[in-house]
C-alpha positions in Angstrom: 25.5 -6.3 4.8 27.8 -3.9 3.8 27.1 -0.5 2.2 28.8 1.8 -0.1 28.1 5.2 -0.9 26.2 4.6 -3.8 24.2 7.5 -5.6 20.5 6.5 -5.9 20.2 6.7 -9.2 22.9 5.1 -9.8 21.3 2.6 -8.0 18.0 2.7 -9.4 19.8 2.1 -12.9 21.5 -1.0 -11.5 18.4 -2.2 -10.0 16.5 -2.0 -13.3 19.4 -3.6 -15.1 19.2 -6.7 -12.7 15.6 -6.5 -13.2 16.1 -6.5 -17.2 18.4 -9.5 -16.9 15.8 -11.5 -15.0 12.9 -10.9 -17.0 15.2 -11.6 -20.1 15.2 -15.0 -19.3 12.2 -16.6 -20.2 13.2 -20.2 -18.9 12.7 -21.1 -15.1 16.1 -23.2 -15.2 18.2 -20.3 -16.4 16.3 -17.8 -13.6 17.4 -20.4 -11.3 20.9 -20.6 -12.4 21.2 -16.8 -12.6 19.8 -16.7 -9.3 22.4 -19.3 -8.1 25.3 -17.8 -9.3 24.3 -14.4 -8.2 23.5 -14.9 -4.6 25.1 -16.7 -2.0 23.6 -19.6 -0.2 23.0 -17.1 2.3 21.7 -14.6 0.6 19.7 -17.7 -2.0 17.5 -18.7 1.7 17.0 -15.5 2.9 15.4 -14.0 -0.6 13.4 -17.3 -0.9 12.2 -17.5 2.3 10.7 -14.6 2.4 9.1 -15.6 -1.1 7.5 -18.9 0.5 5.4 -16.6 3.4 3.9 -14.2 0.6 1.0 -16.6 -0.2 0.7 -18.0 3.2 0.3 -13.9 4.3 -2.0 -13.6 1.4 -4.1 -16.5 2.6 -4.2 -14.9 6.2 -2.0 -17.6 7.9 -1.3 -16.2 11.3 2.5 -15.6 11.9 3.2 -18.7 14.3 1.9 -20.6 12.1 3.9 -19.7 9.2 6.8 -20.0 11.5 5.4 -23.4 12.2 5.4 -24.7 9.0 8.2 -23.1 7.3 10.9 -22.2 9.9 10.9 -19.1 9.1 11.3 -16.6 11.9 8.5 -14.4 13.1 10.1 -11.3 12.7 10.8 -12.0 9.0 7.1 -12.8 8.4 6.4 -9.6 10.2 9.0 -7.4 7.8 7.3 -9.7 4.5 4.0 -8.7 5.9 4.9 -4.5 6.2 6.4 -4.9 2.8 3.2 -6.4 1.5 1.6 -3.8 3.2 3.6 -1.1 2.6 6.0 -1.4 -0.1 6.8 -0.8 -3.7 4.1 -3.7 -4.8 6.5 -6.3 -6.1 5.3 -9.2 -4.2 1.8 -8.5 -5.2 2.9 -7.9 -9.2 4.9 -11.0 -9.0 1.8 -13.1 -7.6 -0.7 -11.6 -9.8 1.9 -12.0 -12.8 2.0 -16.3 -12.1 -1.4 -16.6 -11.5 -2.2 -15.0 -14.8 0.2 -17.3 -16.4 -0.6 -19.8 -14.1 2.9 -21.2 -12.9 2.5 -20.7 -9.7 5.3 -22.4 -7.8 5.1 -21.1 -4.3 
């Protein structure tokens, strides 16, 4: 992907303005459209594949068979699984968030 020079703040405000935008729309058929029209197809399987190995991760499905049963490589399990491990805490937030509301669709 290509990056501009991009001021982190900057940044961080356009981050929180997606963010704002997505959890403005309260129906799961508009967060889909949005999401359709602002990814590409590309970009739609990469973002929800590495959604469909959180749980499995979660569950303590080893890697290969993660891979097995969702085609997803190894070495983007591995990244999901240091971000998991590792990362701001968005995956966990998210999953916590839809098992309180219980619309979990993962």
């Amino acid at each position: 992907m290509k990056r501009r020079a991009v001021e982190t703040e900057d940044l961080g405000e356009a981050v929180a303005g997606l963010a704002d935008a997505l959890v403005a729309l309260r129906r799961p058929e508009d967060a889909c459209a949005f999401l359709e029209d602002l990814c590409t197809p590309a970009e739609l399987e990469a973002i929800t594949d590495r959604w469909r190995v959180v749980p499995l991760l979660l569950q303590g499905v080893p890697y290969r068979e993660i891979h097995d049963r969702t085609a997803v490589s190894v070495t983007t399990i591995g990244r999901v699984a240091r971000t998991l491990e590792r990362g701001a805490g968005g995956y966990a937030a998210a999953i916590d968030a839809l098992n309180t509301a219980g619309t979990r669709r993962v």
